[in-house]
N, C-alpha and C positions, 0 to 999 in steps of 0.2 A: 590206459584205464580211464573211463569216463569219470567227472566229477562227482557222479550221482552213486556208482559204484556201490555197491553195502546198505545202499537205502531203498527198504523195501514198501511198496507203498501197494494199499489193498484201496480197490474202486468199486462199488456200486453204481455202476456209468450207464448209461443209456445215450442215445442219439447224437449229440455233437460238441456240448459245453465240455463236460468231465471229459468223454475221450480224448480231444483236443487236447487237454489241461493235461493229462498222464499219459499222451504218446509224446508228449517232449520231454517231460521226465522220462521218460524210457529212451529218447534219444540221446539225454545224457549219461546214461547206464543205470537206472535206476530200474529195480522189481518189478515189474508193475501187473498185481495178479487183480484180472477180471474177473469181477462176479458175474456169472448171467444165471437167469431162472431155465433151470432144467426142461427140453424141449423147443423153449421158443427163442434164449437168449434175448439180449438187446435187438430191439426192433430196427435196429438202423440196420440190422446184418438184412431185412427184408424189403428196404425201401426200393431198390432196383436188382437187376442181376446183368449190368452193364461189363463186369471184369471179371468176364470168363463164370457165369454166374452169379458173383460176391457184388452186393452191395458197394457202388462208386462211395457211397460215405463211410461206412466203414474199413473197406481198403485203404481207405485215407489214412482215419486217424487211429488204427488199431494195430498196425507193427507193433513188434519186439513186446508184447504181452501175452501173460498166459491166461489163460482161459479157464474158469473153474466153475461149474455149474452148484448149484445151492436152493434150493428152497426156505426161503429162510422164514416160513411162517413155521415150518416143522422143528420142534427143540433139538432134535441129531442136527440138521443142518446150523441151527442156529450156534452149537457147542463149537462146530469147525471152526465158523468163522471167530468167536470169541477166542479158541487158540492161534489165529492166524495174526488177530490183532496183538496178541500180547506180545508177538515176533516185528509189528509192523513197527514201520518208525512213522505212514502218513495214511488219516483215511479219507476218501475222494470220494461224495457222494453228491450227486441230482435227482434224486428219487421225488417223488409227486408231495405236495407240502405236506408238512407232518409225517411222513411216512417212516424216516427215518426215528423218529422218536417213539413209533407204534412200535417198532420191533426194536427197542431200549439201545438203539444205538446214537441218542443224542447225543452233543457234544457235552453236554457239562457232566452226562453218567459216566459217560466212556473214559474223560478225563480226570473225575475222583479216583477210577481206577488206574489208571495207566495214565501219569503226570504228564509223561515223555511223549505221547501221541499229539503230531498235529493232526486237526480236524478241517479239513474245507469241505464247505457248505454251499453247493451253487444252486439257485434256485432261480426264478422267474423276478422275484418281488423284495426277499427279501422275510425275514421271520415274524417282521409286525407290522404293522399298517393296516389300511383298508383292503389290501388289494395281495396281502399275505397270504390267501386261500385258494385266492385265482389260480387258473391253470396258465402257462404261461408258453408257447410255441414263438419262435423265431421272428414268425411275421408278425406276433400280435406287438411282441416288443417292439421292433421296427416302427409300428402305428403308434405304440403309447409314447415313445420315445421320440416322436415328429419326424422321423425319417423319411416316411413316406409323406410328408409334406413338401417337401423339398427335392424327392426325385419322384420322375418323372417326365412329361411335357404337358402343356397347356391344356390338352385331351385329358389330364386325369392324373394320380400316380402310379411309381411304379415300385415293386420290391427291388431291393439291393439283390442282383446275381446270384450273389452268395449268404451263407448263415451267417449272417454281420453280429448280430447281436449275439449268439452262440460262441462264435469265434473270439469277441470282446471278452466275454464271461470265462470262458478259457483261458484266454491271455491273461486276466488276472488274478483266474484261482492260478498258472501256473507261476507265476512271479510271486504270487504272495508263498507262494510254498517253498519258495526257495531263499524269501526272506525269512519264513520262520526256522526253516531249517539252519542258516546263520544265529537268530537269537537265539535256539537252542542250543548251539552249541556255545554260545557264550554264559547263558542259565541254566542249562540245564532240563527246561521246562519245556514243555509241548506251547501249543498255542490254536485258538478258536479261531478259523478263517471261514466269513461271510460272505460268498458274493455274490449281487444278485445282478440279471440280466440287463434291467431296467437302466441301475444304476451302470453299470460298466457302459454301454450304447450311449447314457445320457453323456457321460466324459465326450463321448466319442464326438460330439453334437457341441463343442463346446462353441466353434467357431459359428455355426447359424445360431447358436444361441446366442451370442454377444453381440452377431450381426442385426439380431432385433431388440437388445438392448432398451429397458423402458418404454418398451409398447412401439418402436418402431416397424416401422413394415419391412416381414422377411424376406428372405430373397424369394423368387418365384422361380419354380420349376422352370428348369431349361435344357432337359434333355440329357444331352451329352457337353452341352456346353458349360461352359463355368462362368454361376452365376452374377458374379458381379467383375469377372474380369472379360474386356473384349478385344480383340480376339484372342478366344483359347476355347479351341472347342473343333469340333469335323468339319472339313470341309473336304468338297469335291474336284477330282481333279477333271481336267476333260476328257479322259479317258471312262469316268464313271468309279473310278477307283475314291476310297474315304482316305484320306489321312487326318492326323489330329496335329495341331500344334498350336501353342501358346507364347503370348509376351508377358514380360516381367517387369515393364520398366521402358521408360521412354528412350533413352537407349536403342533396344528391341525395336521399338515403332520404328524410327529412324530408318535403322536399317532393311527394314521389314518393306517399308515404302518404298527404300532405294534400292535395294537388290530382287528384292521377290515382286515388286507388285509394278520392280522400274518407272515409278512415280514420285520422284523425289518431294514433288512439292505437297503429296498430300500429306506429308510429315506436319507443315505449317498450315494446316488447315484449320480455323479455329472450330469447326465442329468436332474436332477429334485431337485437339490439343493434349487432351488426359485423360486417363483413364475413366474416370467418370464422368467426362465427356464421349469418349469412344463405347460406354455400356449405354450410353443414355441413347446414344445417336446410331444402334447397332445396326437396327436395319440399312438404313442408308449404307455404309460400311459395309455390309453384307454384301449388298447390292455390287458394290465398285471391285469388291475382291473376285465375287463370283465371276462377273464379268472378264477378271481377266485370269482367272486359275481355267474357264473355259478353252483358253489356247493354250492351255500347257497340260500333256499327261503325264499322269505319275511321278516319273521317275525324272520329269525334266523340274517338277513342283518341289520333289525331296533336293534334289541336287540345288534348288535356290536357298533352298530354307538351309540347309547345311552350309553353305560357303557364308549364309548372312549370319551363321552362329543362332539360325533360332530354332530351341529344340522343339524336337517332332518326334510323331508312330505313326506305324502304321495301326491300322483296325482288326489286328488281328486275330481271329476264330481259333477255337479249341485246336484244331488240326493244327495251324500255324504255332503254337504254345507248345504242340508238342517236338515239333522241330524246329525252335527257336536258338538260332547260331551263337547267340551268347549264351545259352544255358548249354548247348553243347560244347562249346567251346572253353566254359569254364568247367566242363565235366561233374555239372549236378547232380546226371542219372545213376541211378545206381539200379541195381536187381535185389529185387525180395522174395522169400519164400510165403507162398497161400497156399490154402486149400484148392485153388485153381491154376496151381504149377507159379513159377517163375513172372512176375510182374512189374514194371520200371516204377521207381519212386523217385520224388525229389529228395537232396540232401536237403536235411533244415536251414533255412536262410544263415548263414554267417558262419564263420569259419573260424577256429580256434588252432596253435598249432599247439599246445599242451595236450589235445587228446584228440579223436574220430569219433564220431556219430554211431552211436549203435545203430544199426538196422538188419534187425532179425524176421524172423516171420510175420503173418499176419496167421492169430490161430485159429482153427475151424471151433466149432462147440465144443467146451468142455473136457477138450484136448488135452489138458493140463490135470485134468481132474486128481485122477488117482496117486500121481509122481507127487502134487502138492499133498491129497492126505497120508501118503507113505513119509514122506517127509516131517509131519507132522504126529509118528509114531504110530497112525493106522494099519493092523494087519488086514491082510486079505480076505479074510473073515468079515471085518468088522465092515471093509468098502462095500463088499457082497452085499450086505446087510443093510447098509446104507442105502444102497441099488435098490433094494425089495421094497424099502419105504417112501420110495423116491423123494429121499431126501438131497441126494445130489443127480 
């Protein structure tokens, strides 16, 4: 039995923040019934057709949920969802600023009525300020958030890979739901959860933010490298091959110098005595490493860096992640049911042995429709009916 078991949570989600947030409540076995708008659902089902059709971002984060299509500017559909919440114990909404409050589901109406309801709120900015009305996407957060000051290379910046700032917003609407759902059980009471993108990215930012501290100068763009520690960052083996590896500590240098670079003495070199001596004086350093990682390929570079204890990766691409011998090794993949047949998931990072991971489908549109309002004492008649007004 998962933790979550018995706890039914209804989402108004679209593209990345909420479904993140409520496919890990569903990983813990919680309900997790998706709204989408009759026709076109959440748009992230449309961003690519990479997995067998389906949307790579939605196959992601939409297992073990069901699918309930809704129109909710129409009063029939609007009525469902009002009976869905009186059963709901959490509501999970990113809808566009204000939107939720236009179709009377804000948090302080919703919660006069039904005490017991959490409410999380994810949005771009946050419910007041100046910047409370803006529209708010992944990268723009990224940019207000100085992320993109800080990655890239000297050419310019670059975006974070992946939905960083989505993902953050996620992560904290889903911990916040599961602390509320603790003080609920010890009050009694539901509880108003805000989170907005901005703020979650800014935590995220804590350390370049400290690092310029009282108008000091930030780090600068450096790639793949890391900006204020040297060396730790790519380099090339003489094969043409990348690998990545880092020091932590003079220690590291030491042996770094005497097993990998067989130079014992530029350990005591006073241009690279410390570490802010060795960032200050990169290039040069660069120069001495390159120089001799050129007579060593690959696997003669890993084998140094290993026996001197200093850790490393390799560079490895999409294709290499998917058969990555420690995740198969640890047996992370599992199979899930789509609309586009059988597909490998990850398990979610960390391991509990009190219970397993739900991982159920991923649903097509609306899939869930009718079983959810038969559920909720709709006859056949009345779904029909509902069909003609396209209200679901």
């Amino acid at each position: 039995m998962g933790p979550l078991q018995g706890i039914t949570v209804v989402s108004l989600e679209h593209a990345v923040a909420a479904p993140f947030a409520t496919r890990q409540l569903a990983d813990l076995g919680a309900r997790v019934i998706k709204v989408e708008r009759p026709g076109d659902g959440d748009f992230a089902r449309r961003y690519d057709e990479r997995v067998g059709g389906l949307s790579s971002y939605f196959a992601w984060i939409n297992r073990s949920k069901e699918s309930l299509t809704l129109d909710l500017k129409q009063p029939a559909a609007a009525a469902v969802l009002t009976a869905l919440l009186e059963r709901a114990d959490v509501l999970v909404q990113n809808l566009g600023p204000g939107a939720a409050e236009r179709l009377g589901l804000g948090a302080a109406a919703l919660r006069a009525r039904l005490p017991r309801l959490i409410v999380c709120d994810i949005s771009g900015y946050g419910s007041d300020g100046p910047y409370a009305g803006k529209k708010a996407y992944d990268l723009l957060i990224q940019a207000e958030a100085g992320l993109l000051s800080i990655t890239g290379g000297a050419d310019g910046p670059a975006r974070a890979g992946i939905s960083i700032a989505d993902i953050a917003a996620g992560m904290y609407g889903y911990s916040h739901i599961l602390a509320a759902l603790i003080q609920r059980g010890r009050s009694g009471e539901g509880s108003h959860i805000e989170v907005s993108m901005l703020e979650a990215l800014a935590e995220w930012m804590g350390n370049p933010l400290y690092f310029a501290f009282q108008g000091q100068p930030q780090a600068r763009r450096s790639g793949a490298s890391h900006p204020s520690i040297y060396p730790y960052g790519p380099f090339q083996a003489g094969d043409g091959q990348w690998l990545l590896f880092g020091l932590q500590n003079e220690r590291e240098w030491r042996r770094f110098c005497d097993q990998v670079l067989e130079t014992p003495a530029l350990a005591d070199d006073p241009r690279f005595a410390s570490n802010p001596q060795r960032h200050q004086g990169r290039e040069a350093l660069q120069a001495i490493i390159d120089q001799v990682f050129a007579g060593l390929d690959s696997a003669q570079l890993l084998e140094r860096l290993e026996r001197a204890g200093i850790g490393n990766g390799r560079i490895n691409d999409m294709a290499d992640v998917w058969r990555h011998p420690q995740l198969a090794a640890r047996r992370r993949w599992r199979q899930v049911e789509s609309p586009a047949g059988p597909i490998p998931a990850l398990l979610p990072p960390g391991d509990n042995d009190g219970f397993d991971y739900r991982m159920d489908a991923i649903p097509a549109l609306g899939q869930h429709t009718e079983a959810i309002l038969r559920d909720l004492g709709y006859a056949a008649a009345d779904i029909h009916r509902l069909r003609e007004q396209r209200a679901i």
